[in-house]
Structure formats: C-alpha cells, structure tokens
C-alpha positions as CSV (number, residue, x, y, z in Angstrom):
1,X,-23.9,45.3,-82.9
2,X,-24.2,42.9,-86.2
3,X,-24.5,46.2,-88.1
4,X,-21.1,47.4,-88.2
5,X,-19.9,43.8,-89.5
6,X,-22.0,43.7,-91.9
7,X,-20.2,43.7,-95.0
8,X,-23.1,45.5,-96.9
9,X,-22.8,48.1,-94.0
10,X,-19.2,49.0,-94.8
11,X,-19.6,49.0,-98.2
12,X,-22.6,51.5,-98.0
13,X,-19.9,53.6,-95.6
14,X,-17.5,53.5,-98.1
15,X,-19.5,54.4,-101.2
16,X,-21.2,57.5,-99.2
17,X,-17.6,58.6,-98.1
18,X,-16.5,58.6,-101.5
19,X,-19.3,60.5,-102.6
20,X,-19.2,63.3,-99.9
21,X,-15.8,63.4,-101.0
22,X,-15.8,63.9,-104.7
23,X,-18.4,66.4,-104.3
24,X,-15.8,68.3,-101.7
25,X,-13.1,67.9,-104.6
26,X,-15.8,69.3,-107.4
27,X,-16.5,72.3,-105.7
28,X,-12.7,73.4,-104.3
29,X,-11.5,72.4,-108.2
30,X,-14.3,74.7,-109.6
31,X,-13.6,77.2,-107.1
32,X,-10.2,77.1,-108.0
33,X,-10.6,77.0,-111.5
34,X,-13.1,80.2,-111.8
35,X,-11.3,82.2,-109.3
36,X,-8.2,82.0,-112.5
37,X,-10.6,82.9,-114.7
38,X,-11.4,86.1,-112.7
39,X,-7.8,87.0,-112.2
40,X,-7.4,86.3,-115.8
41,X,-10.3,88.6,-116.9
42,X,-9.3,91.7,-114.7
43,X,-5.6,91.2,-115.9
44,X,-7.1,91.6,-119.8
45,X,-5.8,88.4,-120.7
46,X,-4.1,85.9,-123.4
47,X,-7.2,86.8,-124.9
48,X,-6.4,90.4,-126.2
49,X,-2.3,90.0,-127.1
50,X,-3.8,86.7,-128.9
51,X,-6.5,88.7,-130.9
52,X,-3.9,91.3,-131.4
53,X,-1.4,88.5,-132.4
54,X,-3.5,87.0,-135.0
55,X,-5.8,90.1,-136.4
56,X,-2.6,90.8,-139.3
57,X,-2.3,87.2,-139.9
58,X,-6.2,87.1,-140.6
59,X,-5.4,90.5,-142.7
60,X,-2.9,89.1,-144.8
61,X,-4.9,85.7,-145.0
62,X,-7.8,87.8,-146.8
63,X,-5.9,89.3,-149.0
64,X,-4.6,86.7,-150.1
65,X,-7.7,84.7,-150.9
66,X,-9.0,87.5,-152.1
67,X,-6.3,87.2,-155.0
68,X,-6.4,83.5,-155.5
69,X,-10.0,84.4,-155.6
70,X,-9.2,87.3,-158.9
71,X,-6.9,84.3,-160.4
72,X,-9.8,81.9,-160.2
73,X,-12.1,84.4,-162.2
74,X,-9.5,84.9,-164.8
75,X,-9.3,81.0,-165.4
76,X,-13.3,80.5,-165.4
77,X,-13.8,83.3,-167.6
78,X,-10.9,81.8,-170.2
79,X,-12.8,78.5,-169.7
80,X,-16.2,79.9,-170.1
81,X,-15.1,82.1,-173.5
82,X,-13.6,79.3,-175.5
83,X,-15.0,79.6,-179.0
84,X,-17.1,76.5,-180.4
C-alpha cells in the first residue's frame, strides 16, 4: 500500500500516461493528415492549376533572360574588341 504514495510512483504514472498519449495523438494527426493528401491526390490537386499557373510565367521568365543574356554578349564582345 506505500506504492501508490509514493511520489516516484505517480510520477512514473504520469510520465507513461503522457507517453501512451502522444503516441495516440501522433498516429490520429498522421492519419488525419495523409488521408488529405489522398483526397487531395484523387481530386488532381493545387498541384496541377499551380503548374499550369506558373508554366507561362516560367515561359516569359526565359525569354527574357535569354535576351538580357544577347545584351550581355553584345557588351563583352564591345569590351573584348577595343583596339590597343
């Protein structure tokens, strides 16, 4: 009967509890969490209106660097041919 007023007793209760119960929490979150990414997957998606979304912006990004690219050139080659 000294066991359960044992302080060291009730603090061992206490810590197991709260270790049974974060690994209960753990498991419902991650249950949780990958049954959205399952609903998210068979309904396509962010993921494809976002690719969709940002595949011109990429397009236009390109072609742009791909002229401040050209302009570079032109500079380096007037900087390379300057007669000494």
């Amino acid at each position: 009967m000294e066991l359960f007023f044992s302080l060291w007793f009730w603090i061992g209760v206490i810590a197991v509890t709260g270790i049974i119960a974060g690994v209960i929490t753990n498991a419902v979150n991650k249950k949780a969490e990958t049954a959205k990414h399952v609903a998210d997957s068979q309904a396509g998606g962010d993921y494809r209106a976002l690719a969709e979304q940002t595949l011109e912006a990429n397009r236009a990004l390109l072609e742009h660097l791909g002229a401040v690219e050209q302009r570079l050139a032109a500079v380096e080659k007037t900087l390379t041919d300057i007669p000494q």
